[in-house]
N, C-alpha and C positions, 0 to 999 in steps of 0.2 A: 234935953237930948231926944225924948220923945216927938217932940214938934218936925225935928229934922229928919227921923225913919219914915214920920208918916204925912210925908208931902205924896200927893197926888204924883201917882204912876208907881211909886214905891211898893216893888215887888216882895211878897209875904215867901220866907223862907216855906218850901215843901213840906207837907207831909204824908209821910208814907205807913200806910195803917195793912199790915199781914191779915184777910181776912179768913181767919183759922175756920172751922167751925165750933170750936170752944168761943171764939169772939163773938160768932154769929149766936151760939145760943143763949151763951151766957148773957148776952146785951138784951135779948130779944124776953128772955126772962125777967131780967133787973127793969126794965121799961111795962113790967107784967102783962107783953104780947103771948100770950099761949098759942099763937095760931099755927098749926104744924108745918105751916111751912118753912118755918124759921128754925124747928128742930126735928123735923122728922123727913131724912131723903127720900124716903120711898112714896111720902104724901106726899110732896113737895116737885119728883119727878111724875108719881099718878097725874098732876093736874096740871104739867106740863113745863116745867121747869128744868133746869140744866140741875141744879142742887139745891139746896136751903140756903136764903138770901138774907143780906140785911134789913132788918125792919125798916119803917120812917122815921119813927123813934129815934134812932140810934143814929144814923144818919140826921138827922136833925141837931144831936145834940155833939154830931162831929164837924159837922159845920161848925159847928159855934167854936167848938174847942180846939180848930185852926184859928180862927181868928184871937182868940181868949189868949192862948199861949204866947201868940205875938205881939199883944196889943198889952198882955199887962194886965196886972189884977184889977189895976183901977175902972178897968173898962165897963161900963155898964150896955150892955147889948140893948139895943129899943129898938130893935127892928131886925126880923129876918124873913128874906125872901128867895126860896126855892122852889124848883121846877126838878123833880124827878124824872130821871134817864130811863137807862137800861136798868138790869137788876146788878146788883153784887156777888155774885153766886161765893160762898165756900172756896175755898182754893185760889182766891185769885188775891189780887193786891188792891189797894182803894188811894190814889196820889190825890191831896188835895195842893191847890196852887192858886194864886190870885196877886190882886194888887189895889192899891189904894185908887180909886174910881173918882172921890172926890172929900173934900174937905173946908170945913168952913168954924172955923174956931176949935172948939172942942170935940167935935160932929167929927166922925169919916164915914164915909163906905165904902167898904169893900169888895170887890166880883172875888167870887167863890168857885171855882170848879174840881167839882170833883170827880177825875177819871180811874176807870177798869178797861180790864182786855177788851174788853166790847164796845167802849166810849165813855161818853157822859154820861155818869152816872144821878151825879146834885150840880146843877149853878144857879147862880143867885147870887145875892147880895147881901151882907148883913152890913146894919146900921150900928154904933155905937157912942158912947160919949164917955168922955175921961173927966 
């Protein structure tokens, strides 16, 4: 049944990630980023930010875990490629959305975007095998 969902052009259901700022610091700590900009608004606006954003970290490991959810535990990730957007800021929402790019046995890749009120935020591709 898996071979059938992930034919190339096969669109990966949404996901929609609230980004609190418990999420933002919490994440930004569990990845052991200390850098105040991820938890401290007033640093974060001193150096010219709208609020406290998502790390790369975290955003790295949300890429993955759009495509992980859809794709099934079996899936072993061997490859991811992103290009960081705008920021994430606190308060806003983070839609991840993509589709199956291409496919050749076991192998797929997927295009990853992931948008906020302000645009692109991560796209790219992540590579996998089942």
């Amino acid at each position: 049944m898996r071979t059938l969902e992930m034919a190339v052009g096969t669109t990966l259901p949404e996901l929609v990630i609230p980004l609190t700022p418990t999420m933002i610091i919490s994440t930004a700590l569990a990845t052991r980023d200390f850098t105040p900009v991820h938890h401290d608004t007033e640093i974060a606006r001193a150096q010219g930010s709208q609020d406290i954003f998502l790390n790369i970290l975290t955003t790295m490991g949300l890429v993955e875990r759009f495509v992980t959810d859809w794709a099934g535990p079996e899936a072993l990730i061997r490859g991811i490629n992103v290009k960081l957007g705008v920021p994430a800021y606190a308060g806003d929402t983070l839609t991840f959305s993509g589709a199956v790019a291409e496919r050749d046995g076991d192998t797929c890749v997927v295009d990853v975007r992931g948008m906020v009120s302000l645009g692109p935020h991560a796209t790219g591709t992540v590579r996998f095998t089942l």
